[in-house]
C-alpha positions in Angstrom: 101.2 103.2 122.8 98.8 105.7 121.7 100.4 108.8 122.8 99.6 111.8 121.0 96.1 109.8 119.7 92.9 111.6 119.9 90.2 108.5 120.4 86.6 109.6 120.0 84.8 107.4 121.9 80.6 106.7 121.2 78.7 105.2 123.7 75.4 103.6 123.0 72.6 102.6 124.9 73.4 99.1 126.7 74.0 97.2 129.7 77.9 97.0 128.6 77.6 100.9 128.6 79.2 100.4 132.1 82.7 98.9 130.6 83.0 102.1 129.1 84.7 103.5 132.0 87.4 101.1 132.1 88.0 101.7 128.4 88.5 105.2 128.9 90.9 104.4 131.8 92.6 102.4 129.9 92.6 104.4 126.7 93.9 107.2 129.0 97.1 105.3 130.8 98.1 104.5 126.9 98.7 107.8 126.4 95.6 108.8 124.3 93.5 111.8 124.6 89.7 110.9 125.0 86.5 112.4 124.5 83.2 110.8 125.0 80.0 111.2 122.9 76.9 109.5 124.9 73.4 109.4 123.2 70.4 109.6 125.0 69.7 106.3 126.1 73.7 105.6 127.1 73.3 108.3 129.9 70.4 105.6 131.6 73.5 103.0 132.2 76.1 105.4 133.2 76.3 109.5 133.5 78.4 111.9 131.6 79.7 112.8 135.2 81.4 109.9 135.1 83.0 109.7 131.5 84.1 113.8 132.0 86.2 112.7 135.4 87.9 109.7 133.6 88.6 111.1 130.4 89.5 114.3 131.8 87.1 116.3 129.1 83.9 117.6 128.5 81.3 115.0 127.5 79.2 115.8 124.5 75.6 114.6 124.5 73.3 116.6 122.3 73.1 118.0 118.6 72.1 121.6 120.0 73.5 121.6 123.3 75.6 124.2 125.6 78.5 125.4 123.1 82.0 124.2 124.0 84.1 126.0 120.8 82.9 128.4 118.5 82.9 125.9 115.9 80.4 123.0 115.1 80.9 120.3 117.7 80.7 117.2 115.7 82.7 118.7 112.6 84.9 119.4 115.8 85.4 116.3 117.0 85.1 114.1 113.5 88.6 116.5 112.5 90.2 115.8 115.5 89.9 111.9 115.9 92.8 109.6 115.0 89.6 106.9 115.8 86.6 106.6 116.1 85.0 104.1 118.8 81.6 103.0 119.2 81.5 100.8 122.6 79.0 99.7 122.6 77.6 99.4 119.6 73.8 98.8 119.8 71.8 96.7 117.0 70.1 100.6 116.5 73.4 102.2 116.1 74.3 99.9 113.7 71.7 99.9 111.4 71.2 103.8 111.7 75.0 104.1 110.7 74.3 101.4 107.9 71.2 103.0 106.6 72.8 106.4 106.5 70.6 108.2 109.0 72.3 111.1 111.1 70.4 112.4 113.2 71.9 112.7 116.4 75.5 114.2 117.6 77.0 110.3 117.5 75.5 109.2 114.2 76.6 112.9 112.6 80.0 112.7 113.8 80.5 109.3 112.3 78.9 110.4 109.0 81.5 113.3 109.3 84.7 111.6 110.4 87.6 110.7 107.9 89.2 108.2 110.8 89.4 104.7 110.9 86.0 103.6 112.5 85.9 100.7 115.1 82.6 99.1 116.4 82.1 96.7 119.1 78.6 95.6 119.0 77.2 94.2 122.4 73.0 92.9 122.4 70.9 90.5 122.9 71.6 87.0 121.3 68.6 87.1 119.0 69.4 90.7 118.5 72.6 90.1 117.2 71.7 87.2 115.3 69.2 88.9 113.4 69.6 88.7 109.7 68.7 92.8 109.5 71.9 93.2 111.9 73.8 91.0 110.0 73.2 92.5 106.6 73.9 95.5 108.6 77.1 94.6 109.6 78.1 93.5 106.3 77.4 96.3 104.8 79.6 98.1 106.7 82.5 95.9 107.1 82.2 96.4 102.9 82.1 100.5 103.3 85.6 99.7 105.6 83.9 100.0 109.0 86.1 97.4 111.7 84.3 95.4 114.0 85.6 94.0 117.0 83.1 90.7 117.5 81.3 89.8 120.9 82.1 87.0 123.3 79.7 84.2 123.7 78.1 83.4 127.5 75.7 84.9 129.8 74.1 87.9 129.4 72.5 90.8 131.7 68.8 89.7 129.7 68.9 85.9 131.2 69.9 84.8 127.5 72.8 82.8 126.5 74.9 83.3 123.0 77.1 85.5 121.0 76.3 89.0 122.4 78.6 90.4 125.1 80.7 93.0 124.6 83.9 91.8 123.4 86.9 91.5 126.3 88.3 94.6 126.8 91.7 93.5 125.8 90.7 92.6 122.6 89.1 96.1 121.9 92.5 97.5 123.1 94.4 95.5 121.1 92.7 96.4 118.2 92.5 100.2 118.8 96.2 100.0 118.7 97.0 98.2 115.5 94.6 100.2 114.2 95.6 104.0 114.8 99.8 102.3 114.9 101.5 104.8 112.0 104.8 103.0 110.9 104.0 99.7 109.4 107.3 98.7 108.1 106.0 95.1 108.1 103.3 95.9 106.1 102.2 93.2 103.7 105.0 90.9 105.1 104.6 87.2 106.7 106.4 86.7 110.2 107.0 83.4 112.2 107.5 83.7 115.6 108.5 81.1 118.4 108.0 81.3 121.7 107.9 79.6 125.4 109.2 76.4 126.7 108.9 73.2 125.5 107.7 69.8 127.6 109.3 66.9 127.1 107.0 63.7 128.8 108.7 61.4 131.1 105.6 59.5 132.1 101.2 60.6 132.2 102.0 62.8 135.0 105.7 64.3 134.7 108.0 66.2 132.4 111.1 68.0 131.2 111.1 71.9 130.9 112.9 75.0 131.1 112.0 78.1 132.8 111.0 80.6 129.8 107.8 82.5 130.1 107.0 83.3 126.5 107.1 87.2 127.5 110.0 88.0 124.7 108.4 85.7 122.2 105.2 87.3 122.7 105.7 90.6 122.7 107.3 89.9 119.2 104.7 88.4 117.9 102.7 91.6 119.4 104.7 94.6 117.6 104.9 92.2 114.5 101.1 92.7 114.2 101.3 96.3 115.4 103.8 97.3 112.5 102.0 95.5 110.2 102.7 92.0 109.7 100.6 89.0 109.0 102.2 87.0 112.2 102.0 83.3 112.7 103.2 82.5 116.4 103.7 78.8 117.4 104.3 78.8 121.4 104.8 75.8 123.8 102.9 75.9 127.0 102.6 79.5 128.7 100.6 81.9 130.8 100.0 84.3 128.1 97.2 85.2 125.3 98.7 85.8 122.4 97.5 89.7 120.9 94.6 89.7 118.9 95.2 89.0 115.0 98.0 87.1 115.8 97.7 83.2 114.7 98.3 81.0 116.9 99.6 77.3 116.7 99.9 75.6 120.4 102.3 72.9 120.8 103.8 71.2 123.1 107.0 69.0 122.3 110.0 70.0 120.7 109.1 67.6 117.9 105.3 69.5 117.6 107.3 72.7 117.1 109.5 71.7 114.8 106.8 70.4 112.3 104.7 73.3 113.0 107.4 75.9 112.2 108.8 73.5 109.0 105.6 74.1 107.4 104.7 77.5 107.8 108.6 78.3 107.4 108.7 78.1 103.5 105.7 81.1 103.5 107.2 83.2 105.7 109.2 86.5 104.7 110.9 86.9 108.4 111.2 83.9 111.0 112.2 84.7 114.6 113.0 81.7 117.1 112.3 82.8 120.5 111.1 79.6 121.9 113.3 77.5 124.7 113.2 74.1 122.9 114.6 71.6 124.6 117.7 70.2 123.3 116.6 66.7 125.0 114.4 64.2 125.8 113.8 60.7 127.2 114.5 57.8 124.9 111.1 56.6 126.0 107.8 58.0 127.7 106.5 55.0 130.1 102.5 54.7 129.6 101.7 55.1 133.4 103.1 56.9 136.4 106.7 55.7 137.2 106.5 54.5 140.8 109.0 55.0 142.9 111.8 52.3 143.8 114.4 52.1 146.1 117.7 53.1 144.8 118.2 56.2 142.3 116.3 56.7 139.1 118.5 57.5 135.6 116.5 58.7 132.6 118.3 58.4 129.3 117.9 61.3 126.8 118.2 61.7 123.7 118.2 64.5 121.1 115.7 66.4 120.3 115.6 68.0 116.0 117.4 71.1 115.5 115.1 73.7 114.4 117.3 76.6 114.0 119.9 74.3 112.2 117.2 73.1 110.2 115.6 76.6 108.8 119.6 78.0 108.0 119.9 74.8 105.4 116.3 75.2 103.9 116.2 78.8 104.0 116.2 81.0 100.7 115.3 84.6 101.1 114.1 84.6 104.7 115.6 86.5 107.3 116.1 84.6 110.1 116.9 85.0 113.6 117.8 83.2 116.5 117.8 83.9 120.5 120.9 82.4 122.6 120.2 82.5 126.6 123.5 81.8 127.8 125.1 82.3 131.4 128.7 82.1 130.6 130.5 83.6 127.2 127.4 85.0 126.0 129.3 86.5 122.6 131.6 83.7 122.3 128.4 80.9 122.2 126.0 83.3 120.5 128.6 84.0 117.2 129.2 80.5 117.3 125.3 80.0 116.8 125.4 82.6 114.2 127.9 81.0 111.8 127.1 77.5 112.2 122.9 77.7 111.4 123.1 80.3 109.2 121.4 83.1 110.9 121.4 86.4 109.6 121.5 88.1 113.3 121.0 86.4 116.4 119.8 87.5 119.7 122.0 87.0 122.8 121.5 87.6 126.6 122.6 86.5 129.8 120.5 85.4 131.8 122.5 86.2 135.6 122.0 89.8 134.5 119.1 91.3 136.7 116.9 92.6 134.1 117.7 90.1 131.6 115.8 86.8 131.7 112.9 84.3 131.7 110.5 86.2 133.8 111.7 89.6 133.8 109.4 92.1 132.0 112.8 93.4 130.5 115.7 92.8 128.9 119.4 93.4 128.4 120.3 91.8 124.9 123.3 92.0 122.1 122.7 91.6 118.6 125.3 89.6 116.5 125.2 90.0 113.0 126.4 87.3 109.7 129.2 90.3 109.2 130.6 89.8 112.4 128.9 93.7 113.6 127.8 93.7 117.3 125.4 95.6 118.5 124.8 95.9 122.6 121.8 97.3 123.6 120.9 99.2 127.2 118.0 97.3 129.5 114.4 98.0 128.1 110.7 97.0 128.2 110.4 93.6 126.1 108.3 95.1 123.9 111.2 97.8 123.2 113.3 95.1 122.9 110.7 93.4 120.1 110.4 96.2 117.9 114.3 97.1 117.5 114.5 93.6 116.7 111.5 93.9 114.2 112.9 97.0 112.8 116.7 95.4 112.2 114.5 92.5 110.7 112.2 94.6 108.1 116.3 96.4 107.2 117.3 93.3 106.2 114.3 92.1 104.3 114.3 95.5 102.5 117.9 94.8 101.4 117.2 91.5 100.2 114.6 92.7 98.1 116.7 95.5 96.6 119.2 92.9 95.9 117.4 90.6 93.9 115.4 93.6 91.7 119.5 94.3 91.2 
């Protein structure tokens, strides 16, 4: 969330000047306060009218304009920004920034700013490509500006390429790892599974479990956010993982398992969210079984334990698991705990409304290696995420202090 963030928000001459409505909305129902800074040739896409209603402030457009405060509007505004945000970022923005030049109320209230800067350029292919914009780029990228790339595909001028403004959800995503305060995971490497896994039967059918990939997900997400270098292998889902989060896609239990076996050994914290089947057919036919008279009876066999698996090769990760259980919850998930070695593990039941699969909560109770339970009340999963995180980076810490010891 960005709530109690002041986002300064530049806006450039461009077709993609447009999006910056939605930003602002978006910016807004995060929590952060907005105010807009529009040069001359932004205010022929989209009016200051327009920006002052969504962000819910006065729009600033000129060097020597009307006088909002007594004091000097871009020192005003440079002081006040947790961020900075140029969207969009024209090829002329960029190189004026790059070249020093200040010489409007955008380009001065950069120049003045101490915040973190964030620009996401949007142009014409050949524009972009440019060698000037790239050494432009460069340049600032070294002096510790962020850039947020743009997507390749059509664009307003007829071309195709690398130009658009980047998606919206990107930008946002960056914006808030970016102004995020507490970064106990800083300089840390976290693991995260998530989703189902799909276990072929034949070319057209499978074997798979109901999980979304929401918890495992959001994980990964408020890793990033507090500061993590986060490395999320998923089975099939729905969901795009945050941005700045690797991603490894699998599909089988067996893909998972030697995905997460060699990234485990480089990782400080590994959290198994994923569903992973504990099954699955002896043998995958090479074409579509037909169907026969009679019943049909699969024979399954096991599937690699990855949990058990990381508790015997583990050395100074922490490592925790999930348990989804419908019956016994405790009983099953302390069971879980002793015999793979976990330092905490994650339980919930899944015929509690609010708990589950699908649900965009959850209801969960940490069991701890000492035998210390902690329940927890229903929350967002992303709540849910970051307490785990939290308990994670505790125990990592310790670890640590241990071994200087």
């Amino acid at each position: 969330m960005l709530n109690n963030k002041t986002v300064v928000l530049g806006i450039t001459g461009g077709i993609a000047a447009y999006k910056s409505a939605e930003l602002v909305r978006r910016l807004k129902k995060k929590g952060a306060e907005v105010f807009c800074v529009m040069t001359e040739s932004a205010q022929q896409f989209i009016t200051p009218l327009t920006m002052q209603t969504l962000s819910q402030n006065p729009v600033f457009t000129e060097m020597f304009g009307k006088v909002h405060h007594w004091n000097v509007e871009h020192i005003s505004l440079a002081d006040r920004a947790d961020l900075l945000l140029v969207v969009p970022a024209s090829a002329n923005i960029i190189g004026k920034v790059s070249s020093g030049i200040a010489d409007d109320l955008l380009t001065t209230t950069i120049m003045a700013t101490k915040a973190p800067i964030l620009m996401a350029p949007a142009m014409n292919v050949n524009m972009y490509q440019n060698p000037v914009t790239q050494r432009n780029i460069k340049n600032l990228k070294e002096l510790g500006y962020r850039f947020v790339a743009p997507g390749c595909g059509d664009l307003a001028c007829g071309y195709q390429g690398q130009g658009r403004l980047a998606d919206l959800d990107v930008i946002m995503d960056t914006v808030e790892g970016l102004v995020e305060d507490n970064k106990p995971l800083d300089r840390k490497k976290v693991l995260v599974t998530a989703g189902p896994t799909c276990e072929s039967i034949d070319p057209v059918r499978y074997l798979t479990n109901r999980s979304s990939g929401k918890m495992g997900y959001a994980i990964a997400r408020e890793a990033h956010l507090m500061g993590a270098e986060v490395t999320l292998v998923s089975g099939p889902t729905a969901l795009k993982p945050f941005s700045g989060v690797k991603l490894i896609s699998v599909r089988s239990a067996q893909q998972m398992y030697e995905a997460v076996l060699k990234n485990f050994e480089d990782s400080d914290i590994v959290i198994k969210a994923a569903a992973v089947a504990d099954y699955k057919p002896s043998e995958e036919a090479n074409d579509k079984l037909k169907k026969q008279g009679g019943d049909l009876v699969l024979k399954l066999t096991r599937n690699p334990d990855i949990l058990a698996e990381l508790g015997q090769q583990k050395k100074s990760q922490i490592l925790v698991g999930f348990a989804a259980e419908t019956k016994d919850v405790i009983n099953y998930a302390t069971e879980k705990v002793k015999k793979k070695k976990l330092d905490f593990i994650v339980a919930n039941d899944l015929t509690k409304e609010g708990a589950g699969f699908a649900s965009e909560s959850n209801i969960v109770t940490l069991i701890f290696s000492s035998g210390e339970v902690e329940k927890w009340p229903q929350m967002s999963k992303n709540e849910v995420a970051r307490k785990i995180l939290s308990k994670a980076a505790n125990l990592s810490k310790e670890k640590e202090c241990e071994g200087i010891g």
